[in-house]
N, C-alpha and C positions, 0 to 999 in steps of 0.2 A: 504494500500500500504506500504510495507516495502520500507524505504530510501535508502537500497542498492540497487535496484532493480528499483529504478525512476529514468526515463531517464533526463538528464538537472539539477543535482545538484548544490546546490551552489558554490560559486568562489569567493572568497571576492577579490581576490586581480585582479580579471578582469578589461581590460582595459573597461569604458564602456561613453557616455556622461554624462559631467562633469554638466553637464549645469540645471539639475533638478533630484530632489530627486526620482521621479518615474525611470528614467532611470538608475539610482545608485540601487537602490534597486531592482526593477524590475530584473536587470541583472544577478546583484551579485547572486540574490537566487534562480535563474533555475526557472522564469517565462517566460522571454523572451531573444531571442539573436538579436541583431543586423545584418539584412542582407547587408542595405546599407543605404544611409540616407535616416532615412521617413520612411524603411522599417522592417518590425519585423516580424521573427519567432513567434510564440506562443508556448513553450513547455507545456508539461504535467501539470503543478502547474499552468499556465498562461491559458490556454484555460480551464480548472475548474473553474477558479475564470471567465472571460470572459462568457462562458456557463450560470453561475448563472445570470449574470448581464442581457444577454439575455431574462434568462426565467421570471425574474421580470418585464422586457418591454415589453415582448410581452402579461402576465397576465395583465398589465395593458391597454395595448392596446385594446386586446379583451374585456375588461370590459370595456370600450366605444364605443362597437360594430363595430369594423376597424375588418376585414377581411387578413389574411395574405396571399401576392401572392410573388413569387419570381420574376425579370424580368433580360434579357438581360443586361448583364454589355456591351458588343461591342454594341456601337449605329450609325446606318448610320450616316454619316454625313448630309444627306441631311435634318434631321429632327430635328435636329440644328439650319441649314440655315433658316427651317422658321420661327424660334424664335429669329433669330438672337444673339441667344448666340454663335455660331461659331463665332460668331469675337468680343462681349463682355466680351468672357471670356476664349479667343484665348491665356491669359497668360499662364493657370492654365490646358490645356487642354493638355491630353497624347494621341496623334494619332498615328494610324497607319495605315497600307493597307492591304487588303484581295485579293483576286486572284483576278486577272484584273486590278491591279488599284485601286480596288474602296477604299473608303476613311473609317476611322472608327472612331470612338471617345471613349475610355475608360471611362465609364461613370462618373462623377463626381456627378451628382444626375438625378433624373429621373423624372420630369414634363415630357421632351420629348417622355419618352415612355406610363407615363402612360395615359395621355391626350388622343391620338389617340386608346388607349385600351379601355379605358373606351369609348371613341365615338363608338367604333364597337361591344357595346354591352346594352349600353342604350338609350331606345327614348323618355320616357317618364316622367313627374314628378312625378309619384307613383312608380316609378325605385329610386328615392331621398328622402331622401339622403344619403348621399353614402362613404362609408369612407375605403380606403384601403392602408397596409402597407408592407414594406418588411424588411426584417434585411439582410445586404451583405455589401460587398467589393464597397469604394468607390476608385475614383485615381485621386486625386489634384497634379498638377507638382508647389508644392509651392517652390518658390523662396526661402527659407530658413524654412527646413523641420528642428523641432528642439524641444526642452523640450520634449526628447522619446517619448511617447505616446499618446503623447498628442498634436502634429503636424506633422501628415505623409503626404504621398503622397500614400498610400494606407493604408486604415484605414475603421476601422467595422461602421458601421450607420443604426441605423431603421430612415428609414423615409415610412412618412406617408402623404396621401392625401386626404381630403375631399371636395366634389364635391354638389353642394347648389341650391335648386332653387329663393333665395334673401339673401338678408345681413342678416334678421332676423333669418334665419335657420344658418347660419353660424355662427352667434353670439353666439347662445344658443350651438353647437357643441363647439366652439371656448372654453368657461370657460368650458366643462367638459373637455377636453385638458389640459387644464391649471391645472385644480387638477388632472387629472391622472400624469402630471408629476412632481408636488410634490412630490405624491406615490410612484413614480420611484427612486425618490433621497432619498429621506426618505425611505424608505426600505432597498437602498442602503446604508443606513450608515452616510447620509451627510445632513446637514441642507444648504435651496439650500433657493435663493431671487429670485423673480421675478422680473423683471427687463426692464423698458419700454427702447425701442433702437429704432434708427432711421431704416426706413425703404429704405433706398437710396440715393442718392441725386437727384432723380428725380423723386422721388414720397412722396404724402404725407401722407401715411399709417406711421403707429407705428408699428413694431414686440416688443416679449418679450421674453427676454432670462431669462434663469435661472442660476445663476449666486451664484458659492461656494468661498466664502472666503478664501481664503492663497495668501500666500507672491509671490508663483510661479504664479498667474495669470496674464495674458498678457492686460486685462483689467484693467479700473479703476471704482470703483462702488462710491457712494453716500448713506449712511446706515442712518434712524433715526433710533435709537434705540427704539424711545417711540410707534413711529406707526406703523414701520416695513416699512414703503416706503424705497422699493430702486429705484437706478435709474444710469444710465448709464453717466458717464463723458460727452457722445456727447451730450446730449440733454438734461442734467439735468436743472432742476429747483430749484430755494432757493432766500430764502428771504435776505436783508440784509440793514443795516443803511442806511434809503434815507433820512437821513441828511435834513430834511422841514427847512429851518430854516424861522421865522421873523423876516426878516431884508429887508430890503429898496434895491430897485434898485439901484446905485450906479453909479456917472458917467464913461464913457467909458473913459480910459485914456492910452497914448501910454509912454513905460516906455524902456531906456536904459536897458541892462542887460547883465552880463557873467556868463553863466550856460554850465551845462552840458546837454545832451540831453538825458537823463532820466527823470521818473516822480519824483523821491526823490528828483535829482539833483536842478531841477523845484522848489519842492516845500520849495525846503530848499532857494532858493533864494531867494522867492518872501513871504518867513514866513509864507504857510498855511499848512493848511493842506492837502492831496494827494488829497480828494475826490475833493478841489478846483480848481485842475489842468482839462482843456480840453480838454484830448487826443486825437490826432487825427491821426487813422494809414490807409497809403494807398496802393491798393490792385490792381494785374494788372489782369483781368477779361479777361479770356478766350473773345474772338471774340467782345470784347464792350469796350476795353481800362480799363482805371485808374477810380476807386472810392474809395473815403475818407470815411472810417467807426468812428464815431466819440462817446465817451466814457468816463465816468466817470477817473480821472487819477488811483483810486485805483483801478480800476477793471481791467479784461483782456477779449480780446473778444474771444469766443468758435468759432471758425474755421469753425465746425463743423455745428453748425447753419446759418453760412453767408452762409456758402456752398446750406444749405437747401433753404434759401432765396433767395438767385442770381440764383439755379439750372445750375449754370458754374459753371467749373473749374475755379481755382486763384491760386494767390502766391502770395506774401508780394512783392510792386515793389525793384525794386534796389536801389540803389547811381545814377546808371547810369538816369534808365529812370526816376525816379524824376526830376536827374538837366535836363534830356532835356526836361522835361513837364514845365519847368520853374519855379520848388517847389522849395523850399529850407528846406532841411533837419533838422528837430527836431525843426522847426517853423510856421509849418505848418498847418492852422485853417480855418475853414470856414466862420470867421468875414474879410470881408472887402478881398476877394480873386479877385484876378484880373479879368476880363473880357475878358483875353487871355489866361486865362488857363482854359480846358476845363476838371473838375474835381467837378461832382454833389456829393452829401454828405446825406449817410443818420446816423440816429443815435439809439444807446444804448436807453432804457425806461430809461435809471438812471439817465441821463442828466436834466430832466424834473426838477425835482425838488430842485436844487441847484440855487442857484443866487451867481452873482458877481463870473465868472471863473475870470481863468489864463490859456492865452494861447498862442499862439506865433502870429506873427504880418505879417507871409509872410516875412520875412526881417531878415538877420542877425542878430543877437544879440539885436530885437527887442523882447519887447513882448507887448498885450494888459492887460490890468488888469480892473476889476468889466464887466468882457463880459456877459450878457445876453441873453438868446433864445428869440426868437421873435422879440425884442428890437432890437440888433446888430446880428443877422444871422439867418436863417431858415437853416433848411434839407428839401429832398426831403418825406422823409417817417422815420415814427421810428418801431423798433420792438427789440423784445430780442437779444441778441448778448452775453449775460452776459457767461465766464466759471464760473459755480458754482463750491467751491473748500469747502474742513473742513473747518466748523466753520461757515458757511451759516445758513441758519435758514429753517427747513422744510418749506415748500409750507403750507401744509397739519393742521400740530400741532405745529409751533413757535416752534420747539426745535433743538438743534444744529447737524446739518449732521457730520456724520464720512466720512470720506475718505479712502477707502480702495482698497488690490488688490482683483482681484476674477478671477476664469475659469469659460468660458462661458460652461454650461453643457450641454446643449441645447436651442432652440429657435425654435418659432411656430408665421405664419406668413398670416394674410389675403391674398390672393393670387390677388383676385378679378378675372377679366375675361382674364386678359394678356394670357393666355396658353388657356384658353375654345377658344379664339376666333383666337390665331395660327391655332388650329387644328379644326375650324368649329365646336365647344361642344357644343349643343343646343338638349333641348328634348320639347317636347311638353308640353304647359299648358294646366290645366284643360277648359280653352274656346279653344284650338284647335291651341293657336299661339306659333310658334317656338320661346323660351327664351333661351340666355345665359347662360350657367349652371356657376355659382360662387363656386371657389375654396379656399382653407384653404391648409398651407404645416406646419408640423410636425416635426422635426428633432433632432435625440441626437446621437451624437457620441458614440457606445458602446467600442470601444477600447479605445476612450479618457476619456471614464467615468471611466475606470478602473483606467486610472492613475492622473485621477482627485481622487480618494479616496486615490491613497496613498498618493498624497502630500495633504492629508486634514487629515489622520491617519498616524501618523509615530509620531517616536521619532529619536532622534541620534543612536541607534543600529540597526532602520529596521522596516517593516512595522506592522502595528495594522489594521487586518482584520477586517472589521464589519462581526458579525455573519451573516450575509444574504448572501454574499457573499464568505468567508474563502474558499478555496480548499480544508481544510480538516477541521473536527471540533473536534479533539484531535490531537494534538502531542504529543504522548508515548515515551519516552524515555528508553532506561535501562542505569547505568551506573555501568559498572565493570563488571569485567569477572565469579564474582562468577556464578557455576551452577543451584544455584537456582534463582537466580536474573531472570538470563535468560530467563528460564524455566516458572517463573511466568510472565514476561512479553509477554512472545509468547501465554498464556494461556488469558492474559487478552486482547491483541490483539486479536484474535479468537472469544471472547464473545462481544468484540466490534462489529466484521464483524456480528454477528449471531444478533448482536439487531439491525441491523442496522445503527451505527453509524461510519460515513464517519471518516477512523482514519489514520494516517503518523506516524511510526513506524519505527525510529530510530532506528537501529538493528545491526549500522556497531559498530565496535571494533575501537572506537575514544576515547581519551579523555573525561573527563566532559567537558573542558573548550571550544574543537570545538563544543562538539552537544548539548549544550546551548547557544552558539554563533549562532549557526546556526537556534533554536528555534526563539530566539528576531529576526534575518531576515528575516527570513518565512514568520512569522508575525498572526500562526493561534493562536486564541481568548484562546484555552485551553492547559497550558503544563499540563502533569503527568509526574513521577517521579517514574521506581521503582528502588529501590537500595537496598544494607546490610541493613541500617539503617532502610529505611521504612517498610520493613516485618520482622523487631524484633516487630513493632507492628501492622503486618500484612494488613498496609497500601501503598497507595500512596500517593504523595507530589504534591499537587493540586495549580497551580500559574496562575491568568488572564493575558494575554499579556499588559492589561491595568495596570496592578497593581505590585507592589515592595511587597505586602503580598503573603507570602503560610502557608498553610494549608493541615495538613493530613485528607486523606479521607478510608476510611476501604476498601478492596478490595471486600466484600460482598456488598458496597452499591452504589459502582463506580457507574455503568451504569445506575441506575438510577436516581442518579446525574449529571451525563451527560445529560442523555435525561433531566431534569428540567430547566437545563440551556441554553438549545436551545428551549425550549417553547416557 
């Protein structure tokens, strides 16, 4: 493709979102244009590189034996209503109406349609199991569509679905999944984590994302270096000083004090240290009132897990409903609590092991000191609550977790029977009795994966294509008006298209300074160079996007150096 002649050229000085590197880059270099928020054109250089990324998922697909079907983006409403996601996910959903009235939903993914497809076309367990996918247009009406590419409200997605006749068949599907979408990122260009995530708050499955390191990711990951576990902020796990000490029960004693109502403030009063403090934070519980969650003073509790625990909604209570529950604010403990306040307590695992807290007395400017469990108070139940943060200690191998960003690049999710048994999914077993067919779902954003590689490839002047993916795999340059410059570069061009290699052909009458600018934007893997200078020694001037080196390369041995380097 000559560059004069590609529709959607660069623009450096376009307005475009400020907010992430894919969007700056993307824009500037004639991949994509901005139609509205959330929403994007694909030009010429952008649906190349997208196409690629495609045909590497759906090669990986098929090599786990998934089938590709295409389905319906307009979905009744009515077959929604039976899953009740019509009004679980009533935020995120773009409706509209068809002749009559009737009601439609733009689809945001497809259990709904394929559940009832697959029921009108298999009856049997020798029909399983069974695994099908599509690549298309999703449409999320997200609340704030944003970091370009990588949060739309219409956006590319293969998703995929496999359908099981017990957990055991779904298992063993499940990890070839799991390495084929390694495959997917690693071929793509990117070293991708796996990544255990909560599966709900009302359910107690695990999904796993796959999850790329950079600064732009809206997540937060949990990395050992040594054993490679990662793990997702909401559910992470790590070890940390549980302080055993031997030391003696100590009397219960009630002590004056003026503090602040922090945990420092606390421990700086009363001369301990943080772990000694008894934290105690309380929580107003969707339809069941006020409970005390109660905690190590250095730790903090993960949200996220109480959430999983209680399976309600909460919030942190107020000023307000504290004093009218009859608490008193930043003194508040489960030693010695009234009999008129009706506030059960359960606790952190970390508590177990400390003797002689500090912690507050129920009472103004009160506190208790040498508190112990059992002795002076019980909870109701204990379990994890801990947020694991840097500096944790793996689960796994005792060595110390990093804390990092990352984009979620995809995720694949035990389904179980929720969608077989909306839509009546049952085939026959080998004795003849109708079983529940068990589902698996699939998912990777392919427009978000594109702009997952470039904020994972880039520098400060533009993007660094992974060979797998590039829209083109040389960018030829000429520079200068001499006639033989020219002349051999059109010729070397030519013998590129003839060997087959995919080549962007810089051909306008620009400066050096814009179509070298323009080369580091692009972002493809190979410059060449021909100029005066380079055919007085009847070469080209050979530069990796990755790399500050160049090197001449003879015009007789170009191409098949080209071809070596894309091997």
């Amino acid at each position: 493709m000559k560059y004069s002649k590609l529709f959607g050229k660069s623009r450096h000085n376009i307005a475009c979102d400020n907010d992430s590197v894919n969007a700056k880059f993307l824009t500037q270099g004639g991949f994509v244009e901005k139609l509205s928020a959330g929403i994007y054109n694909y030009l010429p250089l952008g649906y190349r590189v997208l196409t690629k990324i495609c045909q590497i998922v759906r090669e990986e697909m098929n090599a786990v034996d998934s089938q590709e079907v295409f389905m319906p983006i307009l979905h009744p409403v009515e077959i929604w209503e039976q899953t009740g996601r019509n009004r679980t996910m009533t935020d995120i959903l773009f409706r509209t109406k068809g002749h009559g009235e009737k009601d439609f939903i733009l689809g945001p993914s497809h259990e709904e349609i394929i559940t009832p497809l697959v029921v009108s076309w298999i009856q049997s367990y020798k029909e399983l199991p069974l695994s099908l996918y599509q690549i298309q247009a999703k449409f999320r009406n997200e609340p704030r569509a944003k970091s370009g590419i990588l949060r739309g409200r219409e956006f590319g997605m293969k998703d995929m679905y496999s359908f099981h006749m017990d957990e055991k068949d779904l298992d063993l599907y499940y990890e070839k999944v799991k390495q084929a979408y390694f495959n997917v990122f690693g071929r793509c260009g990117l070293k991708s984590y796996i990544v255990e995530a909560s599966g709900g708050v009302f359910s107690d499955k695990i999904s796993h994302e796959y999850q790329v390191e950079t600064p732009a990711g809206e997540d937060t990951i949990l990395i050992c270096e040594k054993c490679g576990l990662a793990q997702n902020l909401e559910i992470a796990r790590g070890k940390f000083d549980d302080f055993t000490e031997d030391e003696q029960e100590l009397d219960l004693e009630t002590v004056d004090i003026e503090r602040g109502f922090s945990v420092t403030d606390n421990a700086k009063a009363h001369n301990v240290p943080e772990h000694k403090i008894l934290k105690t934070v309380v929580f107003d519980v969707e339809d069941s009132g006020l409970i005390g969650v109660v905690i190590r003073g250095d730790l903090s509790i993960n949200e996220h897990k109480l959430e999983k625990y209680l399976r309600k909604r909460f919030r942190p209570a107020s000023a307000e409903t504290l004093e009218a529950a009859g608490l008193v604010q930043g003194y508040i403990s489960p030693v010695n609590m009234s009999s008129k306040v009706a506030l059960p307590f359960i606790a952190d695992l970390s508590i177990k092991s400390v003797k002689n807290f500090v912690t507050g007395a129920n009472e103004f400017g009160k506190d208790y000191r040498n508190v112990n469990i059992g002795r002076d108070f019980t909870v109701k139940d204990f379990a994890d609550f801990v947020e694991v943060k840097s500096g944790f200690k793996c689960p796994e191998c005792d060595s110390s977790l990093r804390e990092t960003k990352a984009i979620e690049a995809g995720n694949i999710f035990k389904l179980g029977t929720k969608y077989s048994e909306a839509f009546n999914l049952k085939v026959t077993d080998s004795n003849g009795d109708q079983r529940t067919v068990i589902m698996g779902c699939y998912g990777i954003g392919t427009t978000r994966l594109m702009g997952t590689i470039v904020e994972a490839c880039h520098d400060e002047k533009g993007i660094i294509w992974p060979k797998t993916v590039t829209p083109y795999q040389v960018h030829l340059v000429n520079l200068g008006n001499d006639e033989e410059v020219i002349k051999t570069a059109e010729k070397v061009y030519e013998d590129f298209k003839e060997n087959g290699i995919d080549v962007l052909f810089d051909d306008r009458n620009e400066n050096a300074g814009v179509k070298l600018k323009d080369c580091d934007l692009i972002g493809i893997p190979l410059r060449l160079i021909v100029s005066k200078k380079t055919l007085e020694k009847q070469s080209l001037e050979w530069k990796n996007r990755d790399s500050d080196e160049v090197s001449m390369v003879k015009l007789s041995t170009v191409v098949n150096k080209v071809k070596k380097f894309y091997e």
